[in-house]
C-alpha positions as CSV (number, residue, x, y, z in Angstrom):
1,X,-38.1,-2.6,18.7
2,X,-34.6,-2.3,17.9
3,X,-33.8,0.8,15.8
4,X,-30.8,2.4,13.6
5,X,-28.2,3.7,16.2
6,X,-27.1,6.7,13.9
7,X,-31.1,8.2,12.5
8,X,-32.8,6.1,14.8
9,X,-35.5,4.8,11.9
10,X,-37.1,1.5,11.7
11,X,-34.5,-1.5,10.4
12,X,-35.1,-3.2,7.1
13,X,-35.6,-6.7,6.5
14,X,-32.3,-8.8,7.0
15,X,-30.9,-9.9,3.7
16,X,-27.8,-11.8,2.3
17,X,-25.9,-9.5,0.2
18,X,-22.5,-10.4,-2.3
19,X,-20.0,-7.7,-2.7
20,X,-18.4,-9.4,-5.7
21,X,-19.9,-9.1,-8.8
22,X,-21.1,-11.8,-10.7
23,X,-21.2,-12.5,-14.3
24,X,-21.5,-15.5,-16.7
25,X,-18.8,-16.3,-19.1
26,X,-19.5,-17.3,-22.7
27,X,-23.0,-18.0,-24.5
28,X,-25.3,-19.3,-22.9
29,X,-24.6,-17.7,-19.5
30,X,-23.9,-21.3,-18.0
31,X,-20.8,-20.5,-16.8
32,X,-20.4,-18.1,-13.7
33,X,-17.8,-16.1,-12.8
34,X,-17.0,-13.2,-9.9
35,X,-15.2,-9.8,-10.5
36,X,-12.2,-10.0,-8.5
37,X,-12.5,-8.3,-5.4
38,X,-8.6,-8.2,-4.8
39,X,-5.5,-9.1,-7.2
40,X,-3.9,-11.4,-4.5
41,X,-5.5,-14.9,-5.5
42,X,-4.2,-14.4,-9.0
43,X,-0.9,-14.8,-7.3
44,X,-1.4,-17.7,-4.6
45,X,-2.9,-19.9,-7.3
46,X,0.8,-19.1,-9.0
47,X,2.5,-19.6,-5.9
48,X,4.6,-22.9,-7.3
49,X,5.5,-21.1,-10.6
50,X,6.4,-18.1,-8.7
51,X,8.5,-20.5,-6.2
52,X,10.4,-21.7,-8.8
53,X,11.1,-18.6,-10.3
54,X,13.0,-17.6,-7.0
55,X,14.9,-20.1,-7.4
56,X,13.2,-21.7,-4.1
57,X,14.2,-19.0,-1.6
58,X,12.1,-17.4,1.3
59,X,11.0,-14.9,1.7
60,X,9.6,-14.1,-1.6
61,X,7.6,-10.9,-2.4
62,X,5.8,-11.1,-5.4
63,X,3.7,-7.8,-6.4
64,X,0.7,-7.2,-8.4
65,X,-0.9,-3.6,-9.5
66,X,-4.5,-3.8,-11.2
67,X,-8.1,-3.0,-10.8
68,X,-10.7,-4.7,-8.3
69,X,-14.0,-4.6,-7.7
70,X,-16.8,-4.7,-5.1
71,X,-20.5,-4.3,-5.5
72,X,-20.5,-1.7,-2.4
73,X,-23.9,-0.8,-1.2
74,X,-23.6,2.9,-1.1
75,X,-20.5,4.3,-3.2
76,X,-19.9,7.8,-2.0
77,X,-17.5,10.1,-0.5
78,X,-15.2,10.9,-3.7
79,X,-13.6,8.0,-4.2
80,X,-13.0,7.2,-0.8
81,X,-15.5,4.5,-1.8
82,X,-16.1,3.0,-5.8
83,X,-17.3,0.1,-7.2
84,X,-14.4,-0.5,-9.4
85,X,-10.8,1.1,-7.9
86,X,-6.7,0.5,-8.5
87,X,-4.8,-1.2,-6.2
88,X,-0.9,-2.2,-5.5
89,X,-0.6,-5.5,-3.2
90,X,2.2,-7.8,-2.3
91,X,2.3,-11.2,-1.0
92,X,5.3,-12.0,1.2
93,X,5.5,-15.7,1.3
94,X,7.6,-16.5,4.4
95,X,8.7,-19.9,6.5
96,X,6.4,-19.1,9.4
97,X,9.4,-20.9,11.8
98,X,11.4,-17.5,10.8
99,X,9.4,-14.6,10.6
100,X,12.8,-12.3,10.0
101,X,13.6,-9.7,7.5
102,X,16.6,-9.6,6.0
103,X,17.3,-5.8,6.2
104,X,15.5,-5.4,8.9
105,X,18.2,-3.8,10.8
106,X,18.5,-1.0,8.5
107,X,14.8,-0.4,9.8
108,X,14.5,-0.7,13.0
109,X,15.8,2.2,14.5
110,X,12.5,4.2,12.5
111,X,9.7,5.6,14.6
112,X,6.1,4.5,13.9
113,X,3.3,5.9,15.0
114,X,0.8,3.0,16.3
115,X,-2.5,2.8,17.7
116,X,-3.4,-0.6,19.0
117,X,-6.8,-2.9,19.4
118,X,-6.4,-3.0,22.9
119,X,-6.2,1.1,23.1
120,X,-9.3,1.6,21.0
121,X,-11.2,-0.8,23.0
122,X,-9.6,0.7,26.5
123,X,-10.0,4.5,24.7
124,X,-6.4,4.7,25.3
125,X,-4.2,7.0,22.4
126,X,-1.6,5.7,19.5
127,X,1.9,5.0,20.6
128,X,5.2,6.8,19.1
129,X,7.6,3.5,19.0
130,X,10.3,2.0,17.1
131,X,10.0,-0.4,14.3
132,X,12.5,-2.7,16.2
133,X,10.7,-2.3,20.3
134,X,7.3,-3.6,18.1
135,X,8.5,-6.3,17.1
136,X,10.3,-7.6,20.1
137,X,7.3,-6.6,22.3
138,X,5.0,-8.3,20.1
139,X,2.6,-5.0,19.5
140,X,3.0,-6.3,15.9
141,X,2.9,-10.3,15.1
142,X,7.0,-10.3,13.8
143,X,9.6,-8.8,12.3
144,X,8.2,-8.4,8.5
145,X,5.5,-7.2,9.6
146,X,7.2,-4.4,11.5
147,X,9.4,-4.0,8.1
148,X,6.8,-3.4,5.8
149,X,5.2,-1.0,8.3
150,X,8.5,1.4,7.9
151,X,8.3,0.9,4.3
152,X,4.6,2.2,4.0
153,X,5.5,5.0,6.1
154,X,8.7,5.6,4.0
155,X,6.4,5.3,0.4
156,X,3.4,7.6,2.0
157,X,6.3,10.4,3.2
158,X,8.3,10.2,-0.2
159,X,4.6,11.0,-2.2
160,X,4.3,14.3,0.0
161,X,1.8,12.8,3.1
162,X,2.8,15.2,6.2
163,X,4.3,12.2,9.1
164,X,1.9,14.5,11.4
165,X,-1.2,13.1,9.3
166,X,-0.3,9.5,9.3
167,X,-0.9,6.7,11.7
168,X,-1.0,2.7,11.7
169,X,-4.2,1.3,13.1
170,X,-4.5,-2.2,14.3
171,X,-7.5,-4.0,13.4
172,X,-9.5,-4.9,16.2
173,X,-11.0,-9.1,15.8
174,X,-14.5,-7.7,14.9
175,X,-13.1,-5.3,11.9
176,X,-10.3,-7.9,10.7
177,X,-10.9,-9.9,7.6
178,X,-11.7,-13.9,7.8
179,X,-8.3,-14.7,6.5
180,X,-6.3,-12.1,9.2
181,X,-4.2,-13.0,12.3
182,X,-3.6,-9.3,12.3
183,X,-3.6,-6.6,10.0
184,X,-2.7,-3.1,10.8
185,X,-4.3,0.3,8.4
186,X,-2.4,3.0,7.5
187,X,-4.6,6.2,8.0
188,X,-4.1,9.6,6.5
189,X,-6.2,12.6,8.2
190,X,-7.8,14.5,5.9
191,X,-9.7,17.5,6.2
192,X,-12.9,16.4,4.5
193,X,-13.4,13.1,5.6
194,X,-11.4,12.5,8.3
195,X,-9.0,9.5,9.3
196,X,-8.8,7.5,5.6
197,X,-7.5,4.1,5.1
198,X,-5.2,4.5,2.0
199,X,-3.4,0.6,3.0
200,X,-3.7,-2.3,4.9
201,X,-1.1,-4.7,6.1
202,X,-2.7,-8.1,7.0
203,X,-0.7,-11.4,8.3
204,X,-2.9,-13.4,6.3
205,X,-0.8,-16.6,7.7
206,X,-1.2,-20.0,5.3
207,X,-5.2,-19.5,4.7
208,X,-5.0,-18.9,1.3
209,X,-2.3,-21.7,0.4
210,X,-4.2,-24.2,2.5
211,X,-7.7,-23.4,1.2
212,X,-6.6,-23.6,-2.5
213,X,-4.6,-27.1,-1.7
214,X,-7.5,-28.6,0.2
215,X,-9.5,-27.6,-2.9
216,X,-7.5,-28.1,-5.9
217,X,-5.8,-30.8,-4.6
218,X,-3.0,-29.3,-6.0
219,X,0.8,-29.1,-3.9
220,X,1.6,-25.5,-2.9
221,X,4.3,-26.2,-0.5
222,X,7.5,-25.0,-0.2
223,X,10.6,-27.1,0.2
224,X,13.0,-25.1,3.1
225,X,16.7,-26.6,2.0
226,X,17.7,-25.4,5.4
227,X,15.0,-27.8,7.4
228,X,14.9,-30.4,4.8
229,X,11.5,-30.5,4.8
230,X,8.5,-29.2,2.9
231,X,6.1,-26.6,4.4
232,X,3.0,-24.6,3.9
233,X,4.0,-20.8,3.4
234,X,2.6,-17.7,5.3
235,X,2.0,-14.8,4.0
236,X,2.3,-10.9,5.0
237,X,0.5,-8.8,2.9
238,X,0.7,-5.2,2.3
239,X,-2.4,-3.8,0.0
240,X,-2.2,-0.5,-1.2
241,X,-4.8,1.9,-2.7
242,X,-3.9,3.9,-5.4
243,X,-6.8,6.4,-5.5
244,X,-7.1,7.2,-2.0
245,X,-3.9,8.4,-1.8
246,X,-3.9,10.4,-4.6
247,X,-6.5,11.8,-3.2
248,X,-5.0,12.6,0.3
249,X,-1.9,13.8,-1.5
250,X,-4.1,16.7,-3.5
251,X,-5.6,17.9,-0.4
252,X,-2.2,18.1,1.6
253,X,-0.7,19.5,-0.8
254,X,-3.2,22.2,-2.3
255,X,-2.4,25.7,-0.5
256,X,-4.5,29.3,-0.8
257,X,-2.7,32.0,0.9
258,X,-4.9,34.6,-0.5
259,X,-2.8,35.6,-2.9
260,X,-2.4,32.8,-5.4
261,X,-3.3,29.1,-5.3
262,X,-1.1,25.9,-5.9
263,X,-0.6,22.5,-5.3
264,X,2.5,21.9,-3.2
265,X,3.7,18.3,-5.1
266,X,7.3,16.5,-4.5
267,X,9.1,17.2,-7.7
268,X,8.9,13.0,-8.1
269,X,4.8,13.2,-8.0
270,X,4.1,16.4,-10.1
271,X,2.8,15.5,-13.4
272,X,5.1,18.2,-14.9
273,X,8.5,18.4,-14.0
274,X,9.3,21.4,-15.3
275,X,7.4,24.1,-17.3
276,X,9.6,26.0,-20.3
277,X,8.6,29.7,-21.4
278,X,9.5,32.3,-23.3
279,X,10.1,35.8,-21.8
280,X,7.8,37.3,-25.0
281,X,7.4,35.3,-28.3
282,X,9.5,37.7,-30.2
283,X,13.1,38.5,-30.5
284,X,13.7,35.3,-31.0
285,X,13.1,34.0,-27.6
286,X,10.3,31.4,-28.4
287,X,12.3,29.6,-30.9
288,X,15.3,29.3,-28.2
289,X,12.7,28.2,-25.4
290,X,11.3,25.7,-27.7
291,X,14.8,24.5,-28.3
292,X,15.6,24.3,-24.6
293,X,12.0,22.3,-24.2
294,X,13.0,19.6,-26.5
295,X,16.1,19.3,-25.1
296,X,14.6,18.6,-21.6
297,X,12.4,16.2,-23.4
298,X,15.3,14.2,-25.1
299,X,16.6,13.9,-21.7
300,X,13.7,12.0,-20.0
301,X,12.0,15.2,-18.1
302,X,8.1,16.0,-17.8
303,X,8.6,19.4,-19.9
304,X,5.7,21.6,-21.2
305,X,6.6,24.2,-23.5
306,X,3.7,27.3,-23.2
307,X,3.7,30.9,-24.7
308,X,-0.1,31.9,-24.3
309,X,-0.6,34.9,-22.3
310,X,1.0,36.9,-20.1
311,X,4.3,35.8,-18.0
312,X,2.4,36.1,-14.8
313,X,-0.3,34.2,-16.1
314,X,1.4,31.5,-17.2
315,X,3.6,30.7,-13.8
316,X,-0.4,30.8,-12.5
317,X,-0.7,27.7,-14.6
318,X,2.4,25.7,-13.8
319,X,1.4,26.5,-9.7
320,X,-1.7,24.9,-10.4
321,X,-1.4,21.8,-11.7
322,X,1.9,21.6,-9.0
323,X,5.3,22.2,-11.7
324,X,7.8,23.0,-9.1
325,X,10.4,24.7,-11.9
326,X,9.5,27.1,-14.9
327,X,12.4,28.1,-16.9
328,X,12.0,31.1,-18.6
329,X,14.1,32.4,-21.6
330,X,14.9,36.0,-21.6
331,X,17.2,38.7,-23.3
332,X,20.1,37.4,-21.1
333,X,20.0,33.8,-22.8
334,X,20.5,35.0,-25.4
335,X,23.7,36.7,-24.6
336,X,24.9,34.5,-22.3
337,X,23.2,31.3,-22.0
338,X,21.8,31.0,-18.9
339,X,18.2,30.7,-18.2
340,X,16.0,32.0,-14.9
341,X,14.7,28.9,-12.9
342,X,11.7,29.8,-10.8
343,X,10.9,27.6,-8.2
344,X,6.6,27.4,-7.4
345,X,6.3,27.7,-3.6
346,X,8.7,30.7,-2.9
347,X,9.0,32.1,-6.1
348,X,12.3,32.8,-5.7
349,X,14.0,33.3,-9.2
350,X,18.1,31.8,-9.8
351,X,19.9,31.3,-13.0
352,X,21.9,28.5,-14.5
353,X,23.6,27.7,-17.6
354,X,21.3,26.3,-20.4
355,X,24.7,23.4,-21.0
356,X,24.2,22.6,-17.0
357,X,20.5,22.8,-17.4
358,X,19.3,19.1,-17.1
359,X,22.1,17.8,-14.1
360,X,20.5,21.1,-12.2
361,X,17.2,20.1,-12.9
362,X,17.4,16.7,-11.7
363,X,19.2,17.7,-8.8
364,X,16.4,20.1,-7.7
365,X,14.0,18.0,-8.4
366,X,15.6,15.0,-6.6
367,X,16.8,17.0,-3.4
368,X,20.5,16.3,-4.4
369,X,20.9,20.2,-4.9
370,X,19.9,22.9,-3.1
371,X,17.7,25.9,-5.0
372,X,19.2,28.9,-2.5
373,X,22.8,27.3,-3.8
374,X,22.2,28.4,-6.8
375,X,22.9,32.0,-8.6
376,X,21.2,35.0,-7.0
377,X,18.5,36.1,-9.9
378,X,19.8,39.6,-11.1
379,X,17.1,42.5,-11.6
380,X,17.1,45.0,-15.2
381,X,14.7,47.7,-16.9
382,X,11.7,47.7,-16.8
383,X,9.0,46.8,-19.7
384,X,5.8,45.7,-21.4
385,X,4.9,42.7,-22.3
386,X,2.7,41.8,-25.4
387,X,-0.8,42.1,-23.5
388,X,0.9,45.8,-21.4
389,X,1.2,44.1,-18.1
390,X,3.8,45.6,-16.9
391,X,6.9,43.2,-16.4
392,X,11.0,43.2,-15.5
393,X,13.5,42.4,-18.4
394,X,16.5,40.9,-17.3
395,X,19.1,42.2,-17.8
């Protein structure tokens, strides 16, 4: 008699299900094999090598960006769930006797934003907290863990996620993985779907290292110089999507005021950096904006050169796809040599020497230099373009 909570229809037959995918290896199809569902065990099967590496010093991150898969029931929602995704983890390996970071004090002062187990369950709200009053309450298991908290908060801000739209959720014991003393999400609302998952920091403490020793029979332990004596690592891990974040940073950062469109990207995340036109393809100007392109090119900048269509229409372009500078070449370059710099979400025109061009550039799109500190844009005549759309030389 017991029915679906959310439609309320009859319940199907109860059935074991894999989410990894499974394959066989070679001819024959005798030997089986799984999809990965995570990069992580690539690394703990490593973990000696890796050790080694390091020179024998704890902690050790190691990091690993690649593709996963799961055979998910019902992929849906964009690609808030696929089959087959990207992802960024690390695994911390640490001496569980001291959990410390050692920049951690250049941390703790920062403000997170936490929502515990014991809240959900109680139906209590998230907590505004430091980094450091976490970790000596205990609301999170230790001090890396509170570390790599700040720096998921830090990596989400710098990529253009609004700090009002982000939040740390704890896990409660029904949700957290097998493996997990505690793993906390980072959520991003979103306007489609909600609160999103876009990482997950888990204490997976020495389950992986002791499962793959008890069945290898292999050593993974770690010899701590300090102790003089050998231990079995734990590990904080920090998993990252790459998709879903992308796609929360497309919907923060997409803006309609009525009057135009465009996508309102940190100058580090726009896939061009800078867009190069020509006032008019004539006169000269195309061949000196083509000039200025490939200079901006030589110099290690996303630059895309376009002269199709009007002016107007081609600023339209470069708001779109989120270029937060179009230089334009004009009559004045030419005398002169100084360029306009538009910037996309005001756009408010200034000038700046074509020999100064790349330092300014970087600068802007760093956040070293100010746009309003540079050169008030100076009005001229008025004229037509190719096309008759009435436009301003200047002069």
């Amino acid at each position: 008699n017991v029915r679906c909570p959310d439609c309320g229809g009859e319940l199907g037959e109860v059935t074991e299900f894999n989410t990894m995918f499974r394959t066989a290896i070679g001819p024959g199809s005798r030997r089986v094999a799984y999809l990965r569902p995570e990069t992580a065990q690539g690394i703990f099967i490593n973990f000696r090598r890796l050790f080694r590496l390091a020179r024998g010093r704890l902690p050790l991150a190691v990091v690993q960006i690649g593709r996963g898969y799961r055979n998910e029931i019902s992929p849906r929602q964009s690609v808030m769930r696929l089959r087959e995704f990207n992802m960024a983890e690390a695994e911390v390996f640490f001496d569980p006797a001291d959990p410390r970071h050692p920049r951690f004090q250049e941390v703790r002062g920062e403000r997170l934003r936490l929502w515990t187990a014991s809240s959900q369950q109680e139906g209590g709200p998230a907590i505004e907290i430091t980094a450091g009053e976490a970790a000596e309450r205990g609301i999170v298991c230790n001090e890396l863990m509170a570390y790599y908290l700040v720096l998921t908060k830090r990596f989400l801000s710098r990529i253009g996620i609004p700090q009002e739209a982000l939040r740390f959720r704890e896990q409660t014991p029904a949700q957290r993985a097998h493996y997990s003393a505690e793993t906390w999400d980072a959520e991003v609302l979103t306007k489609r779907f909600g609160w999103v998952e876009v990482a997950g920091i888990a204490y997976r403490t020495d389950y992986d290292l002791s499962r793959h020793m008890k069945h290898s029979g292999e050593n993974l332990t770690a010899f701590v110089e300090d102790r003089k004596k050998s231990i079995v690592c734990h590990v904080i891990e920090p998993s990252y999507g790459i998709d879903r974040p992308l796609y929360c940073l497309l919907e923060h950062s997409y803006v309609s005021d009525g009057e135009r469109r465009y996508l309102r990207l940190p100058g580090e995340m726009a896939p061009v950096e800078v867009a190069v036109f020509p006032l008019v393809r004539r006169d000269g100007l195309a061949e000196k904006a083509r000039e200025i392109w490939a200079m901006l090119r030589g110099r290690g900048f996303l630059a895309e050169y376009d002269e199709s269509g009007s002016i107007g229409r081609r600023y339209a372009r470069a708001d779109e796809i989120g270029t937060p500078y179009c230089v334009t070449v004009d009559y004045r370059t030419l005398e002169d040599g100084t360029v306009t710099i538009r910037e996309r979400d005001s756009t408010a025109q200034r000038r700046a020497e074509v020999s100064s061009l790349p330092e300014v550039l970087h600068g802007l799109i760093s956040g070293s230099i100010s746009f309003l500190s540079l050169s008030e844009h100076e009005g001229g005549e008025e004229w037509k373009d190719e096309e008759g759309e009435q436009q301003r030389r200047v002069e």
